[in-house]
Biopython code that builds the backbone (N, CA, C, O; Angstrom):
import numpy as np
from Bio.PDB.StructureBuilder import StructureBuilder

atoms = [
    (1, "UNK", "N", (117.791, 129.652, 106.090)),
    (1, "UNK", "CA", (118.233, 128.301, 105.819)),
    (1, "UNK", "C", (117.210, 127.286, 106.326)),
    (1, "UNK", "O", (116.980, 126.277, 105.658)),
    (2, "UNK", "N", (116.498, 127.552, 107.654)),
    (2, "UNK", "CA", (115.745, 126.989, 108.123)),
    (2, "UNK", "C", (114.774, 126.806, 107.193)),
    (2, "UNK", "O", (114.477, 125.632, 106.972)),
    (3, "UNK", "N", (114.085, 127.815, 106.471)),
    (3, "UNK", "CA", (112.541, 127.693, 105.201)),
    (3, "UNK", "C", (113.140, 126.790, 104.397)),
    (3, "UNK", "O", (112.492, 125.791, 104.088)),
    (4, "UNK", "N", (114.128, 126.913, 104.034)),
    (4, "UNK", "CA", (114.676, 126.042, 103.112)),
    (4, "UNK", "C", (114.403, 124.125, 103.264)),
    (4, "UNK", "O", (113.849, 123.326, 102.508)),
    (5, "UNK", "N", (114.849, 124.019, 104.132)),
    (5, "UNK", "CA", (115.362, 122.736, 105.180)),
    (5, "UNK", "C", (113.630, 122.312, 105.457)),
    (5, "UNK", "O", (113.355, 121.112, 105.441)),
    (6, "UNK", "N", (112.840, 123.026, 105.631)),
    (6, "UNK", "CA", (111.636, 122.936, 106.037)),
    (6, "UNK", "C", (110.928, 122.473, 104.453)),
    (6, "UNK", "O", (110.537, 121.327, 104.230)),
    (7, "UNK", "N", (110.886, 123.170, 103.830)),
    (7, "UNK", "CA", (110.182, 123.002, 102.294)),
    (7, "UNK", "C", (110.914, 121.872, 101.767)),
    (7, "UNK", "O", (110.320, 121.835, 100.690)),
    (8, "UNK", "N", (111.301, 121.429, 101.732)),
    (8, "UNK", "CA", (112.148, 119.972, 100.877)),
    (8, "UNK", "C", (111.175, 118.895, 100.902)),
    (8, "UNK", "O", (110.853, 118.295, 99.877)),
    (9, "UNK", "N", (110.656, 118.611, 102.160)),
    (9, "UNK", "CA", (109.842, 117.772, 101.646)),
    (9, "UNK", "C", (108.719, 118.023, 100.374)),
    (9, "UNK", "O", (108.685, 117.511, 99.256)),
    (10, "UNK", "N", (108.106, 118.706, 100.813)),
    (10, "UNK", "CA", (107.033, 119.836, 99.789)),
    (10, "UNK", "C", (107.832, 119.999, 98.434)),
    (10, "UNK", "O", (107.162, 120.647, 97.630)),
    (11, "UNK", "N", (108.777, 119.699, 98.052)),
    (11, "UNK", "CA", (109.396, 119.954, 96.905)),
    (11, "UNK", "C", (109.867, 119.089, 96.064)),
    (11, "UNK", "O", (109.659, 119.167, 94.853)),
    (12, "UNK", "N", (110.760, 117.891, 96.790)),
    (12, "UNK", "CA", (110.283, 116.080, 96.698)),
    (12, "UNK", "C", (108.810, 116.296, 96.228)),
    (12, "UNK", "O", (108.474, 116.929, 95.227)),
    (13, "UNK", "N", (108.187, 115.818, 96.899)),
    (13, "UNK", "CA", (106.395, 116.018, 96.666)),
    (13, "UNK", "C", (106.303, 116.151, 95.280)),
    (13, "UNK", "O", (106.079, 115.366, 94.359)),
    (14, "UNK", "N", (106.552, 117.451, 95.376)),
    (14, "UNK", "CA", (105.656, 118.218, 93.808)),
    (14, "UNK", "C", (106.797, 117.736, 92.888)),
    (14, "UNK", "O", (106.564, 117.741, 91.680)),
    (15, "UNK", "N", (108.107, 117.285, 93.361)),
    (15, "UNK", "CA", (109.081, 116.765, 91.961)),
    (15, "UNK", "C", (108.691, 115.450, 91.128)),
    (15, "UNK", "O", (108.610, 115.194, 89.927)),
    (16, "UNK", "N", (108.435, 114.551, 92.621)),
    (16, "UNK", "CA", (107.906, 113.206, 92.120)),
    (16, "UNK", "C", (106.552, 113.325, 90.992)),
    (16, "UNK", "O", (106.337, 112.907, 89.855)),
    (17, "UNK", "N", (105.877, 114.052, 91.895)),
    (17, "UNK", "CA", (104.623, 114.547, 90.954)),
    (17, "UNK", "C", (104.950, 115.036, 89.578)),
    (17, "UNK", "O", (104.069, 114.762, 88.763)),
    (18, "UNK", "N", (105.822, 115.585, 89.173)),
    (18, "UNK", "CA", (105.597, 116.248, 88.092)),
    (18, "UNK", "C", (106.545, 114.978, 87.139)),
    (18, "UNK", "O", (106.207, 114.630, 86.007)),
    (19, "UNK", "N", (107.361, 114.602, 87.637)),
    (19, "UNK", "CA", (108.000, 113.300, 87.479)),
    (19, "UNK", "C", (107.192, 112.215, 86.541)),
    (19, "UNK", "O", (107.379, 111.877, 85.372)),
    (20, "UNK", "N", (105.993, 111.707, 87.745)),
    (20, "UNK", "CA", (104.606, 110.922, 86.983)),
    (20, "UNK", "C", (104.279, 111.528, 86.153)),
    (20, "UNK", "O", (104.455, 110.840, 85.147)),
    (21, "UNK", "N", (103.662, 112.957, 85.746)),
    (21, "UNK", "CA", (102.902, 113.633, 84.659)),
    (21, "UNK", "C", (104.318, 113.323, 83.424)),
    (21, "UNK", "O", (104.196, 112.610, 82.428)),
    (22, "UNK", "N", (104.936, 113.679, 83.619)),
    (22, "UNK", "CA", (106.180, 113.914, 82.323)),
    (22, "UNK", "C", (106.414, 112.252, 81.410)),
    (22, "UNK", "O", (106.623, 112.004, 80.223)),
    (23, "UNK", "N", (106.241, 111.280, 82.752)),
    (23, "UNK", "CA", (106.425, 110.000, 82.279)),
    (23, "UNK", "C", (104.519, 109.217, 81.227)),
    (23, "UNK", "O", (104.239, 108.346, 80.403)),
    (24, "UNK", "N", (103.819, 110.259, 82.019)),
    (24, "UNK", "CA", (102.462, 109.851, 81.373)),
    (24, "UNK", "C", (102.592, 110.406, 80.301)),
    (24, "UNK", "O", (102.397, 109.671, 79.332)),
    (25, "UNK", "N", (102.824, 111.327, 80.113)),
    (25, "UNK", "CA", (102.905, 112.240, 79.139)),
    (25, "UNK", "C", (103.576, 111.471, 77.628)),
    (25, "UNK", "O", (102.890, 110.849, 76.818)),
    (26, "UNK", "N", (105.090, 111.713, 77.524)),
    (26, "UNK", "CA", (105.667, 110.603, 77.631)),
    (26, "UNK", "C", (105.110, 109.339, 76.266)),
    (26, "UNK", "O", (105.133, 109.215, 75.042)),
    (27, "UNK", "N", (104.620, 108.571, 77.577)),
    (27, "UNK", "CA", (103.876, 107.304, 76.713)),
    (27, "UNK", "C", (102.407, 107.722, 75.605)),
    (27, "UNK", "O", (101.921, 107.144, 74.633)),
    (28, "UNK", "N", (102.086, 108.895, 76.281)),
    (28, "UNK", "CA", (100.853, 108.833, 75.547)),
    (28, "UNK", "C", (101.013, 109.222, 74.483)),
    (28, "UNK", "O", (100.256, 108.889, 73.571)),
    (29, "UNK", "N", (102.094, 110.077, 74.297)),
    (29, "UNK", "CA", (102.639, 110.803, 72.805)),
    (29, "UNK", "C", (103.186, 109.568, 72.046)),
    (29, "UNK", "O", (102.850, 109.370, 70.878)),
    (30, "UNK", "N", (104.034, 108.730, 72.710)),
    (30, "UNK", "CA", (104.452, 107.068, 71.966)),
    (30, "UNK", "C", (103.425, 106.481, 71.380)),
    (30, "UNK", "O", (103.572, 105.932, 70.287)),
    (31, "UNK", "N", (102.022, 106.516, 72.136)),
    (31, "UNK", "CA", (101.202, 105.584, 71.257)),
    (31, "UNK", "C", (100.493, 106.279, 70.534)),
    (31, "UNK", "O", (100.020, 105.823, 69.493)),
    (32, "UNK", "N", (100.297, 107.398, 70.900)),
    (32, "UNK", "CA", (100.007, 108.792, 69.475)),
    (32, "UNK", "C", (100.512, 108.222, 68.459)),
    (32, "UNK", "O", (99.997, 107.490, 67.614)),
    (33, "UNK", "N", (101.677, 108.642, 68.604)),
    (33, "UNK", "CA", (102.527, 108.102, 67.196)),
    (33, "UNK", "C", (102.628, 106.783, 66.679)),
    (33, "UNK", "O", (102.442, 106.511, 65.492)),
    (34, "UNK", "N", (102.898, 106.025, 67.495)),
    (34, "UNK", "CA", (102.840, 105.039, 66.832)),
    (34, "UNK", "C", (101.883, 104.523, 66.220)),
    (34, "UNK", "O", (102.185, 103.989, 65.152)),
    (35, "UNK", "N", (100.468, 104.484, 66.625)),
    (35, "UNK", "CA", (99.560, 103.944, 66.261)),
    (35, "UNK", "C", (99.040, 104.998, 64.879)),
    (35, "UNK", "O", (98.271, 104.465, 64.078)),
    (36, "UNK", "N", (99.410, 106.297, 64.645)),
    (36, "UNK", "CA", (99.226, 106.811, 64.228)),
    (36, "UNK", "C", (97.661, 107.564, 64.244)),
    (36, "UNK", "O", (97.179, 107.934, 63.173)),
    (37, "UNK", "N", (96.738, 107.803, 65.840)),
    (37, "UNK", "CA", (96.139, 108.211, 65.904)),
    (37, "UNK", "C", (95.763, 109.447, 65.624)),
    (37, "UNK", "O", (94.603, 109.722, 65.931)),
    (38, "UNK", "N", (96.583, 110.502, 64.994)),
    (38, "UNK", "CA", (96.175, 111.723, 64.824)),
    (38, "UNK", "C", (95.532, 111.256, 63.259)),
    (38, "UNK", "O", (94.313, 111.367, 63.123)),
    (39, "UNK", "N", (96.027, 110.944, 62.553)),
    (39, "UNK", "CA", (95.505, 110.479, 60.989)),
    (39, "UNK", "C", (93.617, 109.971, 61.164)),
    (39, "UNK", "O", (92.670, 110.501, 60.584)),
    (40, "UNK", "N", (93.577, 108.813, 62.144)),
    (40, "UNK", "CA", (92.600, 107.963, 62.781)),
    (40, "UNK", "C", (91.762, 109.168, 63.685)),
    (40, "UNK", "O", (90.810, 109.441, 62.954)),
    (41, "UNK", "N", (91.695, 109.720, 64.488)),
    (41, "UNK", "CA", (90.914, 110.806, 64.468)),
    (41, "UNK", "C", (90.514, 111.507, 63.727)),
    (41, "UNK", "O", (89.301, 111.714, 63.746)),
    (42, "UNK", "N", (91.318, 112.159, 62.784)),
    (42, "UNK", "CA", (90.843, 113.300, 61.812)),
    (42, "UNK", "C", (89.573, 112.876, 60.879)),
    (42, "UNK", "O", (88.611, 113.594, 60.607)),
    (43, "UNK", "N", (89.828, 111.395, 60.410)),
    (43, "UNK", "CA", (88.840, 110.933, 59.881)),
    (43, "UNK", "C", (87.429, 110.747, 60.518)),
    (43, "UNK", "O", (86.408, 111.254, 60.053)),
    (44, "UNK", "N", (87.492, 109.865, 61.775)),
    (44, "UNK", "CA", (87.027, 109.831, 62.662)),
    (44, "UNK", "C", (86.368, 111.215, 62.763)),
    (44, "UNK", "O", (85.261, 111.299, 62.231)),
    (45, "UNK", "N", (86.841, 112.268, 63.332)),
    (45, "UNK", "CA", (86.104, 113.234, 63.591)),
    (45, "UNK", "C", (84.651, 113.922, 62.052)),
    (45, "UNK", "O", (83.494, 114.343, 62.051)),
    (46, "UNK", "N", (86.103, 113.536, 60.684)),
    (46, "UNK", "CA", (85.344, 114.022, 59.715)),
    (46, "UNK", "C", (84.242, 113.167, 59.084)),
    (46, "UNK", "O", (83.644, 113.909, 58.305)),
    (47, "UNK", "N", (83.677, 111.887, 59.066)),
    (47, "UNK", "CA", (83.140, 111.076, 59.294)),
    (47, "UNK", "C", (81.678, 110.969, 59.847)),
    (47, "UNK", "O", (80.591, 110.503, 59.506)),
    (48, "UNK", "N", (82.425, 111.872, 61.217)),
    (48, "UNK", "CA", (81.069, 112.219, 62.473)),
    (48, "UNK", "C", (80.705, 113.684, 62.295)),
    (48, "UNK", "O", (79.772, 114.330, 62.773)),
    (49, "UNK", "N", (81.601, 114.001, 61.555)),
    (49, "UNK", "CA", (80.323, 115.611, 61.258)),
    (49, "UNK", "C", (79.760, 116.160, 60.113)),
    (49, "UNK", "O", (78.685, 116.758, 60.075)),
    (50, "UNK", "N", (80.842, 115.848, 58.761)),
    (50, "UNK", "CA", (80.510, 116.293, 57.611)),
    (50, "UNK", "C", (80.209, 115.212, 56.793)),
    (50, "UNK", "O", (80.503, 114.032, 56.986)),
    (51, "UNK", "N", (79.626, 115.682, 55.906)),
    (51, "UNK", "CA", (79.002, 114.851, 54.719)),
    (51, "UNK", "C", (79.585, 114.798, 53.484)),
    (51, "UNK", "O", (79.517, 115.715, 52.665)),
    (52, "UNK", "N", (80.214, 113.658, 53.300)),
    (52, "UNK", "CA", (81.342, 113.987, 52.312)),
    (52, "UNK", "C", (81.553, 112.494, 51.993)),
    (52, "UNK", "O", (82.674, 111.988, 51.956)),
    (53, "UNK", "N", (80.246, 111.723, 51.734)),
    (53, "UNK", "CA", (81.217, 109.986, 51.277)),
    (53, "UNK", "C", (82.186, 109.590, 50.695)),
    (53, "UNK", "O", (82.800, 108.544, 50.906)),
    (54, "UNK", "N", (82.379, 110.330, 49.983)),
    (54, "UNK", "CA", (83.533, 109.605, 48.932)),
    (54, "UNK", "C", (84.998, 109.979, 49.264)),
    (54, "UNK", "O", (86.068, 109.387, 49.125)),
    (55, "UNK", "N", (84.655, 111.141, 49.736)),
    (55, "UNK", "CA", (85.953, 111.396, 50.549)),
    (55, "UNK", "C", (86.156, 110.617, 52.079)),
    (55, "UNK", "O", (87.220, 110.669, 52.697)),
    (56, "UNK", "N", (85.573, 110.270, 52.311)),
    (56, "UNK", "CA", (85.472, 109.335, 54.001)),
    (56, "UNK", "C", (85.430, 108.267, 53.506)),
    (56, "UNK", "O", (85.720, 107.632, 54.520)),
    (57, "UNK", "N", (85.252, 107.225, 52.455)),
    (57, "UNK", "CA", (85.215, 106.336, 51.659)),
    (57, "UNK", "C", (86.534, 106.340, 51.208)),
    (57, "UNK", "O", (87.158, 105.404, 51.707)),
    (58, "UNK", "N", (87.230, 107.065, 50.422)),
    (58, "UNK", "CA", (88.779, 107.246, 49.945)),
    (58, "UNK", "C", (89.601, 107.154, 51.326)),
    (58, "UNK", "O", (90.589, 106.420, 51.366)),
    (59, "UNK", "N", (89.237, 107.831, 52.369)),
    (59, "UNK", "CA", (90.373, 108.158, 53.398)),
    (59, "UNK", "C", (90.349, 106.785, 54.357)),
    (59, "UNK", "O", (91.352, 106.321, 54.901)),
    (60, "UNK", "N", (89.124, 106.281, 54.444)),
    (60, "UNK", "CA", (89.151, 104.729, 55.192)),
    (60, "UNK", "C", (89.590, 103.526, 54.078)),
    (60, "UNK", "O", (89.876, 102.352, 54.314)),
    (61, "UNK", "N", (89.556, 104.024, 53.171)),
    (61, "UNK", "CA", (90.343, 102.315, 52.229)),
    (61, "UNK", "C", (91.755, 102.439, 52.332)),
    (61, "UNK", "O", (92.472, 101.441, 52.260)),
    (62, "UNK", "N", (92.481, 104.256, 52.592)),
    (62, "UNK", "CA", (93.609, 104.115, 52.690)),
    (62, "UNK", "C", (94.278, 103.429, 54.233)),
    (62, "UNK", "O", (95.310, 102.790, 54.438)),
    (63, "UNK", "N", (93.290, 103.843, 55.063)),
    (63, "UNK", "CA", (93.676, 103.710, 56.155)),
    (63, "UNK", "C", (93.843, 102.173, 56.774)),
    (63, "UNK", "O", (94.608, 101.668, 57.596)),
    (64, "UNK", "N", (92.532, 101.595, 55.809)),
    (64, "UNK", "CA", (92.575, 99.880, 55.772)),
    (64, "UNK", "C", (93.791, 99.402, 55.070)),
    (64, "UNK", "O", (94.303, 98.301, 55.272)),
    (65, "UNK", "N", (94.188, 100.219, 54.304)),
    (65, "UNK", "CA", (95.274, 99.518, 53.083)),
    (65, "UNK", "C", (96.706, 99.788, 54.210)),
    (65, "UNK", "O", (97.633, 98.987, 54.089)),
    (66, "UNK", "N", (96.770, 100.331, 54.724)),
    (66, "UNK", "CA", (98.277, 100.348, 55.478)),
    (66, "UNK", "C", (98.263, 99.673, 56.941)),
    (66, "UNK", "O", (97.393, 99.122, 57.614)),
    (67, "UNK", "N", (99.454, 99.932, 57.100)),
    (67, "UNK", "CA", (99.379, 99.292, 59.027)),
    (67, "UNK", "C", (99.258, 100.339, 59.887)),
    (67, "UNK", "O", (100.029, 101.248, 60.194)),
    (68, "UNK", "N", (97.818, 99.964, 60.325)),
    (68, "UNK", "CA", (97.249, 100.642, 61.199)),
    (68, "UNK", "C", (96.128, 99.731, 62.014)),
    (68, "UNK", "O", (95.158, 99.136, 61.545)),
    (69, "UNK", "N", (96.673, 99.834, 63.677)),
    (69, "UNK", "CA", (96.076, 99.123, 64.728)),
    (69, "UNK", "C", (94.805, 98.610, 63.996)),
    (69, "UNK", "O", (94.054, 99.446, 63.494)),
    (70, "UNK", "N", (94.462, 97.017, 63.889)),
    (70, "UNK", "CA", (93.179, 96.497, 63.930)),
    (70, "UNK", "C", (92.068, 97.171, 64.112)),
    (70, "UNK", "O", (91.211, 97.532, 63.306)),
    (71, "UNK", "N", (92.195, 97.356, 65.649)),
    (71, "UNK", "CA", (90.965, 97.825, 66.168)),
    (71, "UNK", "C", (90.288, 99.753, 65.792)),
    (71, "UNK", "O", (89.276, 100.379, 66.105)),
    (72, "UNK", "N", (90.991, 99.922, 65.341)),
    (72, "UNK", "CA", (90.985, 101.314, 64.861)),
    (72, "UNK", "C", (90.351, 101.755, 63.756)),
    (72, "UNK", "O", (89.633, 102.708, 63.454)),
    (73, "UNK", "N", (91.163, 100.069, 62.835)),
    (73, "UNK", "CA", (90.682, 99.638, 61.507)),
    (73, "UNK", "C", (89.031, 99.878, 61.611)),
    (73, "UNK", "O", (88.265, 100.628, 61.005)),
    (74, "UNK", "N", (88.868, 98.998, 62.546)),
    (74, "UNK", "CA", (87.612, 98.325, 62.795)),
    (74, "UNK", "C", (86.632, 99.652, 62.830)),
    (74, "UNK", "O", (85.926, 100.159, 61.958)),
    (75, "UNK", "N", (86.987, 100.142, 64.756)),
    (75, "UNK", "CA", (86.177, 101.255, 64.920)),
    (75, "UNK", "C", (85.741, 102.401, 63.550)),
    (75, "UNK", "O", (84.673, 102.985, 63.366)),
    (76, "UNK", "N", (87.012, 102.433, 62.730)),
    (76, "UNK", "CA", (86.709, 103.408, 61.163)),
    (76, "UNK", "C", (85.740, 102.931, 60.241)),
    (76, "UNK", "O", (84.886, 103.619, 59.682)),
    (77, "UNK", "N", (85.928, 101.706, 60.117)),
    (77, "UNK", "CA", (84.695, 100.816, 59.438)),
    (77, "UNK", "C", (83.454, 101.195, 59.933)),
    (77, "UNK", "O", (82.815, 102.173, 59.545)),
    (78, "UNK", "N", (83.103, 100.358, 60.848)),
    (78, "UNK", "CA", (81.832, 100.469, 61.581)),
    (78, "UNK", "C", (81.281, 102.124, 61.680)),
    (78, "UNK", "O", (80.178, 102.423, 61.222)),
    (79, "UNK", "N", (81.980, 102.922, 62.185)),
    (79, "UNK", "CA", (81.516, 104.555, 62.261)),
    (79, "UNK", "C", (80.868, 104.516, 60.788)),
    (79, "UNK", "O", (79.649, 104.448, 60.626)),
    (80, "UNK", "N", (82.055, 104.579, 59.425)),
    (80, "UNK", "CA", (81.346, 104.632, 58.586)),
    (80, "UNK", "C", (80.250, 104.216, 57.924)),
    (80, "UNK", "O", (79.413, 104.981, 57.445)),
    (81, "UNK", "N", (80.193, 102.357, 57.845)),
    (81, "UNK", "CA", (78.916, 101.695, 58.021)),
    (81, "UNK", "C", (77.670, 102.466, 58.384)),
    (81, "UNK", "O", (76.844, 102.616, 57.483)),
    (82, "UNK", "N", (77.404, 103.000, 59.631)),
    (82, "UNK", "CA", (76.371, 103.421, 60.409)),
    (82, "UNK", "C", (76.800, 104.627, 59.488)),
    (82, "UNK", "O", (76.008, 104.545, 58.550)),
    (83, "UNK", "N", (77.637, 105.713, 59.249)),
    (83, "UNK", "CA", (76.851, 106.885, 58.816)),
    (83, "UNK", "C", (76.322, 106.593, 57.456)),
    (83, "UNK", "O", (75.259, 107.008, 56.992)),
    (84, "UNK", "N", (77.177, 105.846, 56.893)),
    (84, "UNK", "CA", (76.558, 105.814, 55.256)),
    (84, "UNK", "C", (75.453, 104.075, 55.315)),
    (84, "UNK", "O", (75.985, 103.269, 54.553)),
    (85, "UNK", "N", (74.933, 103.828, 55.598)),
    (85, "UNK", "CA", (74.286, 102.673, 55.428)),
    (85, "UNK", "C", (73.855, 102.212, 54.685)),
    (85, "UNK", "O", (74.303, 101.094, 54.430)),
    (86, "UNK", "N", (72.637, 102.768, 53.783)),
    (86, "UNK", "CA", (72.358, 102.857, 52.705)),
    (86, "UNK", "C", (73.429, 102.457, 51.239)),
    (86, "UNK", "O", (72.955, 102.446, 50.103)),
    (87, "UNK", "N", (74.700, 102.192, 51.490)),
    (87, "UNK", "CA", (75.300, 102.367, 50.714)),
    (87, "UNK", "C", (76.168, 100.876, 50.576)),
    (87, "UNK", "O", (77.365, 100.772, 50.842)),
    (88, "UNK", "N", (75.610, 100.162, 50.273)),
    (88, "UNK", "CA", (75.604, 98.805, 50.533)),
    (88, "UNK", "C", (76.832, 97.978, 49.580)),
    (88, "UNK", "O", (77.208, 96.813, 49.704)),
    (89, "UNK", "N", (77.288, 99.000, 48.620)),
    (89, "UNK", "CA", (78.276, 98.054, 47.675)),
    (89, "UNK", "C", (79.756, 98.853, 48.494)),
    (89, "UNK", "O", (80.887, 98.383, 48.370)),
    (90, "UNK", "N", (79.531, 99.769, 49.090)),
    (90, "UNK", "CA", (81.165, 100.046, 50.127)),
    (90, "UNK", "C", (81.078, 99.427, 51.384)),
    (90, "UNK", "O", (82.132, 99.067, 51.909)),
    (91, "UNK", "N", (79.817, 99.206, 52.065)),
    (91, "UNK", "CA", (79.602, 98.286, 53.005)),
    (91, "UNK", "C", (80.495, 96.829, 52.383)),
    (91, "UNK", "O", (81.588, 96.385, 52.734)),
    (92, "UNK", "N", (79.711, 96.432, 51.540)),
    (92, "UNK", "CA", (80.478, 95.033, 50.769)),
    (92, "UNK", "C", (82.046, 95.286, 51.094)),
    (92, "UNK", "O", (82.724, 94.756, 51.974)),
    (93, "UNK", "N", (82.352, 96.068, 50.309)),
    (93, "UNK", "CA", (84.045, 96.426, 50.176)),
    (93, "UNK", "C", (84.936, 96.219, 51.452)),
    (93, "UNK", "O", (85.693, 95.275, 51.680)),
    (94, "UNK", "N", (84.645, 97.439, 52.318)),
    (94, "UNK", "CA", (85.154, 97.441, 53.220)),
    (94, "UNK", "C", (84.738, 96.198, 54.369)),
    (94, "UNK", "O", (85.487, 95.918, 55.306)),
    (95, "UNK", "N", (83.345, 95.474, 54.111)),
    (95, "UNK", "CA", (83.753, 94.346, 55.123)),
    (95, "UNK", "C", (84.608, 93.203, 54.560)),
    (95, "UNK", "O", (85.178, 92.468, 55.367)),
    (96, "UNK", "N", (84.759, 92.970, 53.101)),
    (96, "UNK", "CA", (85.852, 92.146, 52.714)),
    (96, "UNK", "C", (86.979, 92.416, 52.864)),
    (96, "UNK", "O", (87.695, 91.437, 52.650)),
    (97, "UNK", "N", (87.580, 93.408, 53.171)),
    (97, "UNK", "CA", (88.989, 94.046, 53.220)),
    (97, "UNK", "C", (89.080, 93.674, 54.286)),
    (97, "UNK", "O", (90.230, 93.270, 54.457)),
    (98, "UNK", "N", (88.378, 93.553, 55.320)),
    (98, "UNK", "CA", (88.297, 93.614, 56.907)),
    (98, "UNK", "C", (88.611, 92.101, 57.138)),
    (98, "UNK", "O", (89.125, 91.689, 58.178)),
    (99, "UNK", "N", (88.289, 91.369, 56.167)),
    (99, "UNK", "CA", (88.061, 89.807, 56.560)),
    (99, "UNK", "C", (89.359, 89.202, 55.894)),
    (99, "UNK", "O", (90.015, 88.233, 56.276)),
    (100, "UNK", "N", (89.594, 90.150, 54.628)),
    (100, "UNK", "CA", (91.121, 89.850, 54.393)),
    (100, "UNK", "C", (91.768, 89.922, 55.353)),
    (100, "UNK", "O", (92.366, 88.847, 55.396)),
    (101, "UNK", "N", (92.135, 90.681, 56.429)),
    (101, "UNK", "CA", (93.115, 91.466, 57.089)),
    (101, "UNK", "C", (93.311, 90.490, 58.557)),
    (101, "UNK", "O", (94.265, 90.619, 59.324)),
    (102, "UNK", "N", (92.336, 89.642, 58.710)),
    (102, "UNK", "CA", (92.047, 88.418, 59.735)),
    (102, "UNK", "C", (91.889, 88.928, 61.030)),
    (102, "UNK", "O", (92.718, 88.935, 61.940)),
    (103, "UNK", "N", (90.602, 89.404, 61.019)),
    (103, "UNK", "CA", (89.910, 89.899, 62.283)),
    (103, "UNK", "C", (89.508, 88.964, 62.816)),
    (103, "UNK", "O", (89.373, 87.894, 62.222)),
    (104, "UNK", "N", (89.205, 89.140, 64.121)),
    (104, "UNK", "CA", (88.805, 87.738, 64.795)),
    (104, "UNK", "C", (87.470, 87.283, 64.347)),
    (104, "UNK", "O", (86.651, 87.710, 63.533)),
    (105, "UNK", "N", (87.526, 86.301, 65.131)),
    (105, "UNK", "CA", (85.978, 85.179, 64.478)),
    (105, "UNK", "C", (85.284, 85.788, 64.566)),
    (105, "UNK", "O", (84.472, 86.049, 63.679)),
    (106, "UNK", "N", (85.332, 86.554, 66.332)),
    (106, "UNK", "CA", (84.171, 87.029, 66.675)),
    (106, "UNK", "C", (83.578, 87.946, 65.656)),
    (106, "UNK", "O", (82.566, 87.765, 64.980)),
    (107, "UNK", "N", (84.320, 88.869, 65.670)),
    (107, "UNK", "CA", (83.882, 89.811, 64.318)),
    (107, "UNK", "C", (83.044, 89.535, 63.088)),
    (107, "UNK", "O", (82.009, 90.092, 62.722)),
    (108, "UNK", "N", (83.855, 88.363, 62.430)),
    (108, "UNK", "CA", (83.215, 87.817, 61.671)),
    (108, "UNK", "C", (81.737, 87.086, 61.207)),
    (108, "UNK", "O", (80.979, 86.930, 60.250)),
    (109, "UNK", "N", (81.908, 86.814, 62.429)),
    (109, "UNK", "CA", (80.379, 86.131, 62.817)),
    (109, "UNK", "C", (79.027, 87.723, 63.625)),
    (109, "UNK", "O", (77.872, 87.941, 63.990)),
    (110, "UNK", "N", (79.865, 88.106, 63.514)),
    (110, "UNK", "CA", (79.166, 89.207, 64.401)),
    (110, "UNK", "C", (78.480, 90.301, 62.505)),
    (110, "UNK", "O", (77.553, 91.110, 62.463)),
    (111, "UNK", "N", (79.134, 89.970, 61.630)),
    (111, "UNK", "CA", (78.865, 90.381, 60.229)),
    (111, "UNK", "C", (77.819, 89.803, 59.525)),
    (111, "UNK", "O", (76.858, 90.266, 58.910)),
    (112, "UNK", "N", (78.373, 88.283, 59.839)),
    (112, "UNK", "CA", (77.601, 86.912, 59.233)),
    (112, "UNK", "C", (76.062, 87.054, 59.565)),
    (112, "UNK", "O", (75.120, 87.003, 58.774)),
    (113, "UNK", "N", (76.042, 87.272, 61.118)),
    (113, "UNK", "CA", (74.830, 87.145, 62.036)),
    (113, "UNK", "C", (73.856, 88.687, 60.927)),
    (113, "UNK", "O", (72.745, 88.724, 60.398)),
    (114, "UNK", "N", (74.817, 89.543, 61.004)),
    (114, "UNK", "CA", (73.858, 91.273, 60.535)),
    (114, "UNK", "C", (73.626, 90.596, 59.171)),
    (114, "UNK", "O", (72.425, 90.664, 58.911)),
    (115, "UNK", "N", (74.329, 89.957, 58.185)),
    (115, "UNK", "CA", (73.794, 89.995, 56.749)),
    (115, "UNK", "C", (72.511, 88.947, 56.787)),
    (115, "UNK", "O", (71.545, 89.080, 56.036)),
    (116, "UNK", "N", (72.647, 87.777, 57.867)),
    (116, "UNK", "CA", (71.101, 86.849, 57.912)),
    (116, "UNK", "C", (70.089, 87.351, 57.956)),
    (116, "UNK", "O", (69.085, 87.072, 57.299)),
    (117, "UNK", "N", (70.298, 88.520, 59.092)),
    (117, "UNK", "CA", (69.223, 88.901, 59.573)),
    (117, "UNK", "C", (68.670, 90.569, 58.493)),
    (117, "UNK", "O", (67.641, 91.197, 58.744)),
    (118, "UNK", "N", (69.755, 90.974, 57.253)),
    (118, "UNK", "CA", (69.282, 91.595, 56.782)),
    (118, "UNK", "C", (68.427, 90.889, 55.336)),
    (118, "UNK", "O", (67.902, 91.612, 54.489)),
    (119, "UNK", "N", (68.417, 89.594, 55.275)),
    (119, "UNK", "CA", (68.228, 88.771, 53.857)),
    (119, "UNK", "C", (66.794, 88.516, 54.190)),
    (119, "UNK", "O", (66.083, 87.880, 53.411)),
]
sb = StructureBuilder()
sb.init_structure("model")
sb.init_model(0)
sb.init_chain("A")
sb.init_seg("    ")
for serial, (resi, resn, name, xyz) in enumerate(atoms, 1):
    if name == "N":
        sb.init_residue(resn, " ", resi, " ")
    sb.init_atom(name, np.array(xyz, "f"), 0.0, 1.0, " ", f" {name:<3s}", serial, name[0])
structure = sb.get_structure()
């Protein structure tokens, strides 16, 4: 009875602890989902390894076309931008969609500034 009586604290301890992990846990699966980051990775990942424009081109206009976090928007844009560069009439596209969608100024100007300096 005594080991018993003795370990409780040690058991509190590791409850609280596992307590925090379950509650982290938890939230991180909430904004998983919600934000719908597993969709936003996959691209993301496919994007950054394979070569496949038109299909990474199809899967980011859908991803622009629905509600999905801004900034996510964004980060999908830009990745693609930089891998396909050269490719200047989906560049067009997707930064007008982007400007539809009312990204901040900064952004905007941060576009404005790259097309001066590409003319």
């Amino acid at each position: 009875m005594q080991a018993i009586l003795d370990s409780m604290p040690e058991l509190k301890k590791k409850s609280v602890n596992i307590s925090k992990h379950v509650t982290l846990t938890g939230e991180i699966s909430k904004l998983v989902g919600e934000r719908r980051l597993m969709d936003v990775s996959r691209l993301e990942q496919e994007i950054s390894a394979k070569e496949n424009k038109n299909e990474h081109y199809k899967g980011l206009m859908e991803i622009l076309s629905q509600n999905y976090d801004k900034f996510d928007k964004l980060r999908l844009a830009l990745l693609f931008c930089l891998r396909y560069e050269h490719d200047t009439a989906s560049i067009y596209t997707i930064k007008e969609k982007l400007k539809g969608q009312g990204l901040p100024q900064v952004i905007r100007e941060f576009w404005a500034r790259e097309n001066n300096e590409n003319e």
